[in-house]
C-alpha positions in Angstrom: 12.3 -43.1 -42.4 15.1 -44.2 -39.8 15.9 -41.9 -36.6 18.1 -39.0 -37.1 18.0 -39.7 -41.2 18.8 -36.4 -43.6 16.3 -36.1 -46.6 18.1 -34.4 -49.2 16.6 -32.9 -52.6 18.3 -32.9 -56.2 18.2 -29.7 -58.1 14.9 -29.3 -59.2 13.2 -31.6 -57.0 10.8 -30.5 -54.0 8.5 -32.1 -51.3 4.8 -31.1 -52.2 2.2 -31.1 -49.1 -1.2 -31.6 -50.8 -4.8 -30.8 -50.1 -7.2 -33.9 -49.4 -8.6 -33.9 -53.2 -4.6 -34.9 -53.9 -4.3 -32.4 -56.8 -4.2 -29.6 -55.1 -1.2 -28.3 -53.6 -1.4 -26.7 -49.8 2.3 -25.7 -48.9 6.0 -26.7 -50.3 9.4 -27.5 -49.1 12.1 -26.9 -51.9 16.0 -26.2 -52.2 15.4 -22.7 -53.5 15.3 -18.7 -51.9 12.2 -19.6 -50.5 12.5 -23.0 -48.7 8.9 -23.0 -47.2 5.8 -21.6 -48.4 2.0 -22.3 -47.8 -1.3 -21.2 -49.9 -0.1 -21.9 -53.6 1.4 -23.9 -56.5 5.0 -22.5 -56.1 6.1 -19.8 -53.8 6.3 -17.0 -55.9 2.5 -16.8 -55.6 2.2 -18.0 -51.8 0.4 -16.1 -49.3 2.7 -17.0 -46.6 6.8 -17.8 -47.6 10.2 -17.9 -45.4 13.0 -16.8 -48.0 16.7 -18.5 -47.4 17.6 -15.7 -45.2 14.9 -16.0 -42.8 12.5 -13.1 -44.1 8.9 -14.0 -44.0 6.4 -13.0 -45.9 2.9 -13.2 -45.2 -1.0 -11.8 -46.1 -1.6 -11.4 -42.6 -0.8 -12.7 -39.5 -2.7 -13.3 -36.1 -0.4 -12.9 -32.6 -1.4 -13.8 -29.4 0.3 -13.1 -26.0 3.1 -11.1 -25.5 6.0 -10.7 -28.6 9.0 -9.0 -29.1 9.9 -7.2 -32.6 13.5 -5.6 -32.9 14.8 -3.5 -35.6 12.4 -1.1 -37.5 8.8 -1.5 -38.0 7.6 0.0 -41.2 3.5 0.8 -41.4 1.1 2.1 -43.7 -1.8 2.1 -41.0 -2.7 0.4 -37.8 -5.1 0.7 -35.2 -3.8 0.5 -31.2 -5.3 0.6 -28.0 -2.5 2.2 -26.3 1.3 3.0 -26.5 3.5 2.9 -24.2 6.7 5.1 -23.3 9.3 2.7 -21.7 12.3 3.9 -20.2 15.6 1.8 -19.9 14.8 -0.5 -17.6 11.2 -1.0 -19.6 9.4 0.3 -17.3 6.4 2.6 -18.6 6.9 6.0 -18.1 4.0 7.4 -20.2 2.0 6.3 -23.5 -0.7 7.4 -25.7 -3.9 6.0 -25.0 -6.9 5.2 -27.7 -10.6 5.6 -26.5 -13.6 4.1 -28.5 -14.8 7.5 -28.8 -11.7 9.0 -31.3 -10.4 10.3 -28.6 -6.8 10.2 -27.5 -4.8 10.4 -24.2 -1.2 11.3 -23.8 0.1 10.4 -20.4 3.3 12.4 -19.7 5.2 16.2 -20.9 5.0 16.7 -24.8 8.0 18.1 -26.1 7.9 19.9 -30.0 11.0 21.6 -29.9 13.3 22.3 -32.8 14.1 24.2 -36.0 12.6 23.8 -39.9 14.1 25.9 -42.4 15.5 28.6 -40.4 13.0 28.6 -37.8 10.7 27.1 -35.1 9.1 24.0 -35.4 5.3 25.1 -35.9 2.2 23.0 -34.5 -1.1 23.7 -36.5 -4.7 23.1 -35.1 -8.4 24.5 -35.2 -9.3 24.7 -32.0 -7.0 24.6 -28.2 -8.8 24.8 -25.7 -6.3 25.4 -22.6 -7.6 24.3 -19.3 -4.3 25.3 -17.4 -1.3 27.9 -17.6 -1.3 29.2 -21.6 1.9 31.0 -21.9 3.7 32.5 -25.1 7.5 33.8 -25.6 6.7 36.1 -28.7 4.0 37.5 -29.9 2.5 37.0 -33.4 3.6 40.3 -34.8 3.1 42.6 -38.1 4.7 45.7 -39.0 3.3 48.1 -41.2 5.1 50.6 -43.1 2.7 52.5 -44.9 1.2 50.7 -48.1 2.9 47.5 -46.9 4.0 45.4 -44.2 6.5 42.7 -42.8 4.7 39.7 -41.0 7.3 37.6 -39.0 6.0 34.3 -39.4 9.6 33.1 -38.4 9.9 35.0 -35.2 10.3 38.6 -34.8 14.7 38.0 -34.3 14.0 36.2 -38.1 13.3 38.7 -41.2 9.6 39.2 -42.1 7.9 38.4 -45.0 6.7 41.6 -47.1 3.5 41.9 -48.1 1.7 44.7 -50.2 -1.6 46.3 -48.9 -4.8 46.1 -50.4 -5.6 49.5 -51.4 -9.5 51.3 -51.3 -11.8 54.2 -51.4 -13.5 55.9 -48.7 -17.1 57.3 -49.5 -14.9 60.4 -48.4 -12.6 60.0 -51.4 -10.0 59.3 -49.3 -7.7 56.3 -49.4 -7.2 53.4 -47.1 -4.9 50.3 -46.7 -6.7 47.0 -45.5 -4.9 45.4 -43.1 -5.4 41.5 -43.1 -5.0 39.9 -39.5 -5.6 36.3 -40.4 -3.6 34.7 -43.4 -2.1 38.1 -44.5 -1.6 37.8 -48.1 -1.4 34.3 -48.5 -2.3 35.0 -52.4 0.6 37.5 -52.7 2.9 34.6 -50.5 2.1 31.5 -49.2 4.5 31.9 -46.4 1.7 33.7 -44.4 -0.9 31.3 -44.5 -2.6 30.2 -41.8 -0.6 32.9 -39.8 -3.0 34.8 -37.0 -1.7 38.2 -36.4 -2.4 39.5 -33.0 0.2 42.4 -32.8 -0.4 45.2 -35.6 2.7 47.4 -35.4 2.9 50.8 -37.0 6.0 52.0 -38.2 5.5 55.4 -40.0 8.8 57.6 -40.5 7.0 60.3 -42.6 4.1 62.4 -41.2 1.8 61.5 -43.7 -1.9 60.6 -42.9 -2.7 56.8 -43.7 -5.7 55.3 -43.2 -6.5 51.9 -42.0 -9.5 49.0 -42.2 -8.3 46.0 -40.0 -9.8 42.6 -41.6 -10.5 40.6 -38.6 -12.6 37.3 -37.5 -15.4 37.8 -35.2 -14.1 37.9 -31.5 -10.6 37.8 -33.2 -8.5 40.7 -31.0 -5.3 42.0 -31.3 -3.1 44.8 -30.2 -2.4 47.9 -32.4 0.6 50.4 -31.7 1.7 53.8 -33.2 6.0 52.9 -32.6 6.7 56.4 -33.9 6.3 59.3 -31.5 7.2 61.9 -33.9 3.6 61.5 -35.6 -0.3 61.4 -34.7 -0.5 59.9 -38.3 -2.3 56.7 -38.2 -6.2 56.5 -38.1 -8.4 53.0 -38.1 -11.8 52.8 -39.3 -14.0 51.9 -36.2 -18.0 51.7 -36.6 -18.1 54.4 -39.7 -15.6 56.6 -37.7 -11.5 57.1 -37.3 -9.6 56.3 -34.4 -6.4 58.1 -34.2 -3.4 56.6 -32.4 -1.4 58.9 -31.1 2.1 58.5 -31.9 3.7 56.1 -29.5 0.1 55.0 -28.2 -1.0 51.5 -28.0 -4.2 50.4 -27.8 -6.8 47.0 -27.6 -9.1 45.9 -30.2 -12.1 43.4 -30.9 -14.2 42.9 -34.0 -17.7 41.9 -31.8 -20.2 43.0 -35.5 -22.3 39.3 -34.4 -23.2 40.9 -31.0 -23.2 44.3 -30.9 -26.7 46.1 -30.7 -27.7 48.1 -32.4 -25.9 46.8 -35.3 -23.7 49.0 -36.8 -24.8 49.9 -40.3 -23.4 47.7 -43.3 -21.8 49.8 -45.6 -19.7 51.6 -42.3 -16.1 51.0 -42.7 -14.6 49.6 -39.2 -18.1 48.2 -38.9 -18.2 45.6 -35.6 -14.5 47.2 -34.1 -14.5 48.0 -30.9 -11.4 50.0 -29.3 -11.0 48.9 -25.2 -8.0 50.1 -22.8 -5.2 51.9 -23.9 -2.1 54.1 -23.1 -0.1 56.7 -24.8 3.8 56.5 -24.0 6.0 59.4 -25.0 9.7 59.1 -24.7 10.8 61.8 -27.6 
């Protein structure tokens, strides 16, 4: 072929690169949308293809040394030994690291800050273990009204979610409203899941008696609080006894049934809750 020559093809025509056994055909040039492919017959079934507009396409690929890829990068799954955080003048600032032991390192502040459907974003997780300053703006509060309750999942400056209370019978005939600290309700609306209640808030404006059994994990604590200072109307099942909080009292609790000895008999409502340091306010 003489220096600088152009090979041109007809329509239909194509230059075929074939295997050493001459039949078979190893990659393709042709006048088409995909000018070069590799691995088949024609280049709708190649492994590896360059369309006219200079997409490629191919069944997996093998980098070395540094490369550049601009625009978006779409993934279903990938496996990295570390990320990097670059600022403008690329210039790593922080990164996410990978250990061979699952674990994985994040080199700089986190940030997960924002709003979902009229509230906070929310991070979920089964254990955090804090080895520094552990801090919250709100607590995680319920308010109980008598048979039911508002948890504020959203915040409490957000409108709660209601919930009805479980209802049941004391061996002294005398009724009682189960309070569920963990997921309250979740059955009655899903809203609540996963929600851990560590403020119990009771909001009584009559001066009936209720009675309450607080559904708690083991080691799970929370604060309870009589809001009302009109009444002395709210009683908690503690060990087969009632605890009465005063009316505008507040007061610490811990369900401890795993390690408390004696244990406390099995059919005793309250069984495992222990009350710790309180106070009783009075401003009527």
């Amino acid at each position: 072929m003489a220096q600088n020559a152009i090979l041109r093809f007809m329509q239909g025509n194509q230059l075929l690169i074939m295997k050493g056994d001459n039949k078979t055909v190893a990659a393709g040039l042709v006048g088409g949308d995909y000018p070069l492919w590799v691995g088949a017959t024609t280049p709708t079934d190649a492994p590896y293809k360059v369309s006219i507009a200079g997409k490629l396409y191919a069944a997996g690929a093998v980098i070395s040394g540094d490369s550049t890829f601009e625009g978006t990068l779409k993934g279903v799954s990938g496996s990295f030994t570390r990320l990097n955080c670059v600022n403008a003048a690329g210039d790593a600032v922080g990164g996410i690291s990978f250990g061979s032991d699952g674990r994985m390192w994040f080199d700089g502040d986190m940030y997960h800050q924002g709003t979902k459907d009229n509230r906070s974003l929310r991070f979920y997780t089964s254990d955090l273990w804090c080895r520094g300053v552990f801090g919250a703006r709100e607590r995680s509060i319920m308010v109980v009204y008598g048979s039911y309750a508002y948890v504020y999942t959203k915040g409490a400056d957000k409108t709660g979610t209601y919930i009805p209370l479980t209802s049941g019978t004391s061996s002294a005939n005398e009724t009682y409203y189960t309070v569920p600290c963990y997921s309250p309700r979740y059955d009655y609306n899903g809203e609540t899941s996963g929600f851990p209640v560590d403020t119990v808030i009771f909001r009584i404006t009559s001066n009936v008696t209720y009675r309450y059994l607080l559904s708690l994990a083991v080691t799970q604590r929370i604060f309870v609080v009589n809001a009302n200072d009109n009444y002395n109307n709210v009683q908690i099942y503690a060990n087969g006894t009632k605890q009465t909080l005063n009316g505008g009292s507040m007061h610490h609790c811990m369900q401890l049934v795993d390690f408390m000895y004696p244990s406390p008999n099995s059919d005793w409502l309250g069984r495992g809750l222990m009350f710790g340091a309180s106070n009783d306010n009075d401003w009527k």
